[in-house]
N, C-alpha and C positions, 0 to 999 in steps of 0.2 A: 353190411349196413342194413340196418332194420327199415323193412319197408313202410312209410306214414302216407294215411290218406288225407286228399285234402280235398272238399266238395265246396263245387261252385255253381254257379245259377247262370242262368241264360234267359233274362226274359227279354223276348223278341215279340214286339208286338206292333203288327200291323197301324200303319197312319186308322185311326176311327176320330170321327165327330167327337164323339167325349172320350176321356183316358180313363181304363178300368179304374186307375188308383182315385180318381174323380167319383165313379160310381162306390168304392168299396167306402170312401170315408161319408159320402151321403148318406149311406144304408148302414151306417154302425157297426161294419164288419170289424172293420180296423178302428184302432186310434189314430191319432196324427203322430203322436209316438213314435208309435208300435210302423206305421208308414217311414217315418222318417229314420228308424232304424235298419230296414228292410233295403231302400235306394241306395245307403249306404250301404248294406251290406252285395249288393246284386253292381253295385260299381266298382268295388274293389275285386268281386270274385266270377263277373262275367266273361263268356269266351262265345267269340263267333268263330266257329269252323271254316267258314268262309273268306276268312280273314289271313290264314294261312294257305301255303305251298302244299301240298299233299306228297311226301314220297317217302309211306314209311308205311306198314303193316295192318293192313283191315283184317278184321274178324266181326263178319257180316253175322254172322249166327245170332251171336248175342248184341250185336248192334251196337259195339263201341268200335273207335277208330282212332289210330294215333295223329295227333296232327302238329305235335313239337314235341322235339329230344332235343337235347346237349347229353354230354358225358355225366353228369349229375341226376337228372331226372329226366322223367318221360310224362307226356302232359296228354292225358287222354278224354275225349270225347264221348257222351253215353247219357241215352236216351233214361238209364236208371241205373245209377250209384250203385242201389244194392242189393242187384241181382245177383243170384247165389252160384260159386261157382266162378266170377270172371274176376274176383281180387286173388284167387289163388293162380289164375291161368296168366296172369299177369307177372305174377312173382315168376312163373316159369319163365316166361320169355322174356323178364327185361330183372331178372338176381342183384346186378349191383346197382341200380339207382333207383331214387326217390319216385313214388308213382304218385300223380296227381290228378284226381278224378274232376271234369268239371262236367256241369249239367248241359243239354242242346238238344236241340226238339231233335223228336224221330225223323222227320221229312228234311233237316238238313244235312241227315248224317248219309239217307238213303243217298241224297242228291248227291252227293261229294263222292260215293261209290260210282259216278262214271267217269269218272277221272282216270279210272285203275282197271276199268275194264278193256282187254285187248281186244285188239279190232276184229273183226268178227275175220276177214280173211286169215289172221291166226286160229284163228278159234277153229274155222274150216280148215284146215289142217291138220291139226291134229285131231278132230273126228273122223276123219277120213283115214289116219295113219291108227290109229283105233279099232277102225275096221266092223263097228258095231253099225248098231244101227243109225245109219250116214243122215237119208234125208231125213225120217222125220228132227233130229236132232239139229241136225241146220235149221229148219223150217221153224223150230221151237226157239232156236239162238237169236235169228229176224227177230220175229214175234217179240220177244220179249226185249230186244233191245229198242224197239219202236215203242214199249213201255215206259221204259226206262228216261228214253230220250223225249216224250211227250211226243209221238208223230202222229201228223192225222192220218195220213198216208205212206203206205209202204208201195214202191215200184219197183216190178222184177223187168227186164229190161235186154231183149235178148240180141246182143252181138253175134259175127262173126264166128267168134270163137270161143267169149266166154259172155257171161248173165250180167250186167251192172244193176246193183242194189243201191237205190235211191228211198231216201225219207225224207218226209214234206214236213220238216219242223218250223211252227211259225209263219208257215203259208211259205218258206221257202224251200227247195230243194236240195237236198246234200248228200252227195255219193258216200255210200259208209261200207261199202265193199264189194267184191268181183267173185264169181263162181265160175269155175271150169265148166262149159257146154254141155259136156258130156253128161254129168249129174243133172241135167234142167229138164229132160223129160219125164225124170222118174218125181222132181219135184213138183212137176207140172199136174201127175197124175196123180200124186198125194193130195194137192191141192185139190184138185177136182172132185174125187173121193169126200174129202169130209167138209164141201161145199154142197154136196147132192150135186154134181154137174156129170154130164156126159165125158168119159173119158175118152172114145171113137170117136167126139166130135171136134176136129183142129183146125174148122175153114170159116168157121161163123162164131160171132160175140156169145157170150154165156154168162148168165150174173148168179149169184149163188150167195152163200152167208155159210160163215163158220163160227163155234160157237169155243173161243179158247180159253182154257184152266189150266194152269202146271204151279202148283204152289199157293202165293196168295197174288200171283199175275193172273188177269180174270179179264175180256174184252170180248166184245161181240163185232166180228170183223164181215164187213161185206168185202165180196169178192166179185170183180170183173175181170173175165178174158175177154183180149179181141186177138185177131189174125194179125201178124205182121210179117214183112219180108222174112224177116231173122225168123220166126218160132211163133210162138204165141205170150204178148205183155200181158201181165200180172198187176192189176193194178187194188192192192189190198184197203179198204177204210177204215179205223181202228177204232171202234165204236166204246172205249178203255172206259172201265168202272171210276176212272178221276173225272173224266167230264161229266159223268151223270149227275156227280155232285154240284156243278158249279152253277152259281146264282149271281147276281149283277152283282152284288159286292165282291167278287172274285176272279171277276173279267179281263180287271184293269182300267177298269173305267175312272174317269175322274169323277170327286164330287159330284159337278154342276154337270157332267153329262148325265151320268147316273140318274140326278132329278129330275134332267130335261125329259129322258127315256120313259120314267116312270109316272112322270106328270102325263105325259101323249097318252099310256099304256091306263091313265083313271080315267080317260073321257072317255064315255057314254057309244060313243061312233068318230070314225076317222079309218086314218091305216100307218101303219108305220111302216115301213121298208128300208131294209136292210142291201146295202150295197158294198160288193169289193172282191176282192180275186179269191179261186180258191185256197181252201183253208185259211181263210182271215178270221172263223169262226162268227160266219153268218148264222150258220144252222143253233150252234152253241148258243148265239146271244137270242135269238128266238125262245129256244127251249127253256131258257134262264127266265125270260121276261113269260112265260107259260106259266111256270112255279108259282109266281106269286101271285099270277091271276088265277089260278086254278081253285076255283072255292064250290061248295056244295049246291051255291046259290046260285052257280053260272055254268051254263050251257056253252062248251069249248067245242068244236070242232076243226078238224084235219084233213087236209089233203095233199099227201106227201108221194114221192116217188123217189127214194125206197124211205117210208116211214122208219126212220134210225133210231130212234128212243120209244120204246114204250112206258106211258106215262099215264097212271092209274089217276082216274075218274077222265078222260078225255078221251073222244071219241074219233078217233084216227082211221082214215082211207088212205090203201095204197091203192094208185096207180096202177089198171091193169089194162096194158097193151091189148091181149087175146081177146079181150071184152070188151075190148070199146069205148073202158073205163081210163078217160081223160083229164086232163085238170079243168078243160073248161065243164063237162058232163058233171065232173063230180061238186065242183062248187057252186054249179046251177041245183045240185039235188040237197045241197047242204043247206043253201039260203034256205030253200024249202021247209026244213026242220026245223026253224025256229030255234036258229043258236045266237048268243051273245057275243061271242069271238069265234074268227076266224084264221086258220093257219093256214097259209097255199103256199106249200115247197116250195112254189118256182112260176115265176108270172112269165110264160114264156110264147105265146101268141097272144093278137088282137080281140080276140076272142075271152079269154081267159081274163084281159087288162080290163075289156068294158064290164065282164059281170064283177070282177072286184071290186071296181071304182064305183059301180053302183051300188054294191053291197054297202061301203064304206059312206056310200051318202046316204043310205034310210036305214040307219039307228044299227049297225053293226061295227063293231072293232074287228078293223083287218089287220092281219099282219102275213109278212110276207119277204122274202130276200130274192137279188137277181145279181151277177156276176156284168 
């Protein structure tokens, strides 16, 4: 049987204040027509990936994915119809039936690839029977499945007899696989290595930062060791090129919190403070509400411990222990400079509370989170 193609549309559009089809008939883009031919067309030929079971063949390369067959046809998923190359590679793997192309953003087809991912203790496995090069390859396997899965945190976590690896997805914890002991020293000293950390030193805390690439996985990971009974914990921050992006309309916030946030964030002087457990994305909804205050007109300043985002035109202080350099020291010397907004990491002595609260009563915008 001869192969026919059939294209379909996916428009999936977030809840907004006005609906695009709203703005394109204001502005004369469209007709009402030419709209009304369109919905009808996008209802009869839409497909949410989401909507289906997954247990049938990805080909991540070119970024389609199957996600319904019968004996008749095969109903496939893809960021672009007609890229060159994937209607013949199609015909190869699926000869006697109908193939039917429907459209679906990039980011849902990515998302649905972790369904299909084995768990990383298989994965260690067979690296290991491989015989190549073991840790960094594991170390790269974590790494990028804490991309994958959106984790703020990766924890290495040393037993007994073997490492439990934990990710903090969602401010919650979840074990996502076990390493044999014996490999966790040599991991230990990988880590160290392209953190700039002491590899002779295994009795005292050490903080470091790595800076990870392999493809288009891209994240700037702070790293803590401390001593434990078992070894030394591994407590990785994933500092991922997706939250860099993120701004109050992609937090999750509702509407009227959204406005409440942003109305506090127009006056003149006050503070806003951010409260809740880790990874709740305190830090996140700070940097978010930065962005859009961040104007040429206004004087931002920082005092952070460890400064996690670097963020052009804003004038960021870390934190330095050896020097003396404190939060309360450093937001006594910021007031001084004559800034318009303030960021303090972490309002974590008496000291630190009174100059903020005073900051925040003569003519400065504070901001600030506490756990």
């Amino acid at each position: 049987m001869k192969n026919k193609i059939k294209t379909g549309v996916e428009l999936k559009e977030e809840e907004k204040k006005i609906e695009i089809k709203e703005i394109l008939l204001a502005e004369n883009y469209v007709s009402p027509e030419d709209m009304a031919k369109a919905e009808k067309y996008a209802k009869d030929n839409q497909v949410s990936i989401t909507d289906y079971l997954f247990n049938e063949e990805i080909l991540t390369k070119d970024l389609f994915i199957v996600f319904k067959r019968d004996e008749r046809a095969v109903m496939i998923a893809t960021d672009n119809p007609s890229q060159t190359g994937m209607l013949e590679t199609l015909v190869q793997i699926f000869p006697k039936q109908k193939i039917i192309l429907s459209y679906s953003l990039a980011e849902d087809i990515e998302e649905s690839f972790v369904h299909y991912r084995k768990t990383l203790e298989t994965r260690f496995g067979k690296i290991i029977q491989e015989e190549g090069k073991v840790i960094p390859q594991i170390i790269d396997e974590i790494i990028q499945d804490s991309l994958i899965f959106n984790a703020s945190d990766i924890h290495f976590e040393p037993q007994s007899e073997e490492v439990l690896i934990r990710f903090r997805i969602d401010g919650v914890l979840q074990e996502v696989g076990r390493i044999p002991k014996n490999y966790y020293e040599n991991m230990i000293n990988r880590i160290k290595v392209q953190a700039n950390l002491r590899t002779d030193e295994h009795f005292s805390s050490q903080d470091g930062a790595i800076h990870f690439e392999k493809g288009e996985s891209v994240a700037d990971i702070r790293v803590s060791i401390v001593p434990i009974l078992d070894g030394e914990k591994v407590v990785m921050r994933i500092l991922s090129k997706y939250v860099r992006g993120f701004n109050l309309s992609n937090l999750g916030l509702s509407a009227g919190n959204e406005k409440i946030l942003t109305d506090a964030a127009s006056k003149p002087f006050g503070m806003i403070l951010v409260v809740g457990p880790t990874g709740s994305g305190k830090t996140t909804t700070l940097y978010s509400l930065i962005r859009i205050l961040n104007k040429p007109q206004v004087n931002i300043a920082t005092i952070e411990d460890p400064a996690e985002y670097k963020i052009k035109g804003i004038n960021q202080i870390q934190v330095n222990k050896e020097t003396n350099l404190t939060f309360s020291d450093g937001l006594r010397s910021i007031v001084r400079q004559d800034p318009d907004i303030i960021l303090v990491g972490e309002i974590r002595d008496n000291e630190t509370v009174e100059i903020a609260v005073n900051a925040a009563l003569t003519g400065h915008l504070l901001l600030s989170y506490s756990t």
